[in-house]
C-alpha positions in Angstrom: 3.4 -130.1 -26.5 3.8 -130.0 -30.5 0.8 -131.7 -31.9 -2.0 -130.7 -29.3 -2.5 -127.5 -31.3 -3.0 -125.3 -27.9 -0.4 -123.3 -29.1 -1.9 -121.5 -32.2 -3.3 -118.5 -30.5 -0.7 -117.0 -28.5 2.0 -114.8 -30.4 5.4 -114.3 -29.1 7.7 -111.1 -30.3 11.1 -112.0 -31.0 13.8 -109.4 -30.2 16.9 -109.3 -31.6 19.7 -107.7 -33.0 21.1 -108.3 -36.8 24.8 -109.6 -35.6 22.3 -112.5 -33.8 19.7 -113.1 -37.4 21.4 -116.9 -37.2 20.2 -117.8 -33.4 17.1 -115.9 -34.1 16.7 -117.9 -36.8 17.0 -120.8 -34.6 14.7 -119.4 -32.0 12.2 -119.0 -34.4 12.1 -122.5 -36.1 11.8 -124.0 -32.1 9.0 -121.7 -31.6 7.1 -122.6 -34.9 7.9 -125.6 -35.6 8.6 -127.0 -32.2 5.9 -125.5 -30.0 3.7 -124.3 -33.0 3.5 -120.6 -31.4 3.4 -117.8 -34.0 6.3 -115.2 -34.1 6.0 -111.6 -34.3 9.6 -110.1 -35.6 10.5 -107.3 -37.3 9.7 -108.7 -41.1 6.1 -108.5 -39.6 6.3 -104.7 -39.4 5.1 -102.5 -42.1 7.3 -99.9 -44.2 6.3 -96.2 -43.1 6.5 -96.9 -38.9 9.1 -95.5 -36.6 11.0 -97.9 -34.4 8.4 -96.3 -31.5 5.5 -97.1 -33.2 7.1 -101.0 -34.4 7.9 -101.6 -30.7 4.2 -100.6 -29.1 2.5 -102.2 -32.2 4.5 -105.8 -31.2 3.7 -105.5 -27.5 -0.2 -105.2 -28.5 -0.2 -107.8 -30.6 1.5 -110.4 -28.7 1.3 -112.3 -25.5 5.3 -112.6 -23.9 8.7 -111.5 -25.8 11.4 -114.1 -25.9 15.0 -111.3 -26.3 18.5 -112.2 -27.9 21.1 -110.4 -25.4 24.2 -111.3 -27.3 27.7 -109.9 -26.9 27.4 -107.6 -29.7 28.8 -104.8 -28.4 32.9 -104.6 -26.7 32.4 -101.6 -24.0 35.9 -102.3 -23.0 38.4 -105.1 -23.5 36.9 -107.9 -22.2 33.3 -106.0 -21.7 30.6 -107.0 -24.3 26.5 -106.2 -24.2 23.5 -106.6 -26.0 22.8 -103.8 -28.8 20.8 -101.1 -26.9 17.8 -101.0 -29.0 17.2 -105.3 -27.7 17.7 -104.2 -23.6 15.8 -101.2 -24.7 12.6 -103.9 -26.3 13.1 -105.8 -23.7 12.6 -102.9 -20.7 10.0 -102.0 -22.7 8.0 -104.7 -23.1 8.8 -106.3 -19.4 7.2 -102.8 -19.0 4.5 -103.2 -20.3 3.3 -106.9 -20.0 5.2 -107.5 -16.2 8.6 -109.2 -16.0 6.9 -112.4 -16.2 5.8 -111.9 -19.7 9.6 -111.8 -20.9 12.4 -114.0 -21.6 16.4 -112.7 -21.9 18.2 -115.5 -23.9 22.2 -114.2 -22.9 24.9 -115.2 -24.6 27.7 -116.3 -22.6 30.0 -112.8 -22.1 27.2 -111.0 -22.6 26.9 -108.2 -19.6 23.3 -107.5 -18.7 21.6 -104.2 -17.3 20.9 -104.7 -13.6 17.7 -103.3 -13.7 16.1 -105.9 -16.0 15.7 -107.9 -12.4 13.0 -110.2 -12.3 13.3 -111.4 -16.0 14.4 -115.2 -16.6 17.6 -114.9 -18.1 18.4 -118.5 -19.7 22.4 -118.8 -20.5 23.1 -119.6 -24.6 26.8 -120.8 -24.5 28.8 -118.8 -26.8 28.1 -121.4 -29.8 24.7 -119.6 -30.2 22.9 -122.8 -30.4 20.1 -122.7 -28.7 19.5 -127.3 -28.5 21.0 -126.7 -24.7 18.0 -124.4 -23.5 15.4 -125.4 -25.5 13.9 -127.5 -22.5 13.8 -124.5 -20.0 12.7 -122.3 -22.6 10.1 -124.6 -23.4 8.9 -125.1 -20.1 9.1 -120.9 -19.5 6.8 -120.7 -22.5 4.2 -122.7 -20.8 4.5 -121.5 -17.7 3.9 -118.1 -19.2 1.0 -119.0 -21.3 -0.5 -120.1 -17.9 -0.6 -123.9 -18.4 -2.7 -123.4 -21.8 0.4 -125.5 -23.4 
């Protein structure tokens, strides 16, 4: 895939929460560097827009979300979830584009909403390093750019 160049059009949003910045960081390098697809995240949004606006602005502009559902949040002892504004992009955009056009990366621990059915949910050990997914992410990415990678 890296090198063909077929991968300079399409533009993925990134969704993630702060506590999860270092495996976003990650995520982002694969997707650059890696698979040479350009990332729309939240330094890409301009001062003066509500979170509303930020949201329907990314899903415009880009072609399939790739979400960090990390266990951020304890609901109870032993109970952690995703920050509610990621499940909230993530229903949005899954909205929006069709299930297919999304991407949960969960954390190990990390309790998920059961009506985000129908989004590929890749497990991300809770190291946070993403080297044990990359090749099913990968091949999700292409299947979701229909072939073009």
């Amino acid at each position: 895939m890296a090198g063909r160049g077929r991968f300079l059009s399409p533009r993925f949003f990134l969704g993630y929460s702060s506590q999860a910045s270092e495996t976003a960081e990650q995520l982002c390098r694969f997707l650059t560097d890696e698979l040479k697809l350009r990332v729309f995240d939240w330094p890409n949004f301009h001062s003066g827009h509500s979170i509303w606006e930020c949201i329907v602005q990314a899903e415009r502009f880009t072609n399939c979300g790739v979400f960090l559902f990390m266990a951020d949040d304890e609901l109870t002892a032993g109970t952690k979830a995703p920050r509610d504004n990621v499940v909230y992009e993530a229903g949005y955009f899954a909205g929006a584009k069709g299930g297919k056009s999304a991407v949960i990366v969960m954390e190990e621990g990390a309790k998920v909403p059961s009506n985000l059915g129908g989004i590929l949910y890749l497990k991300l050990g809770k190291c946070r390093d993403i080297t044990p997914i990359k090749a099913s992410l990968r091949e999700r990415l292409e299947s979701m750019l229909g072939g073009e990678s």
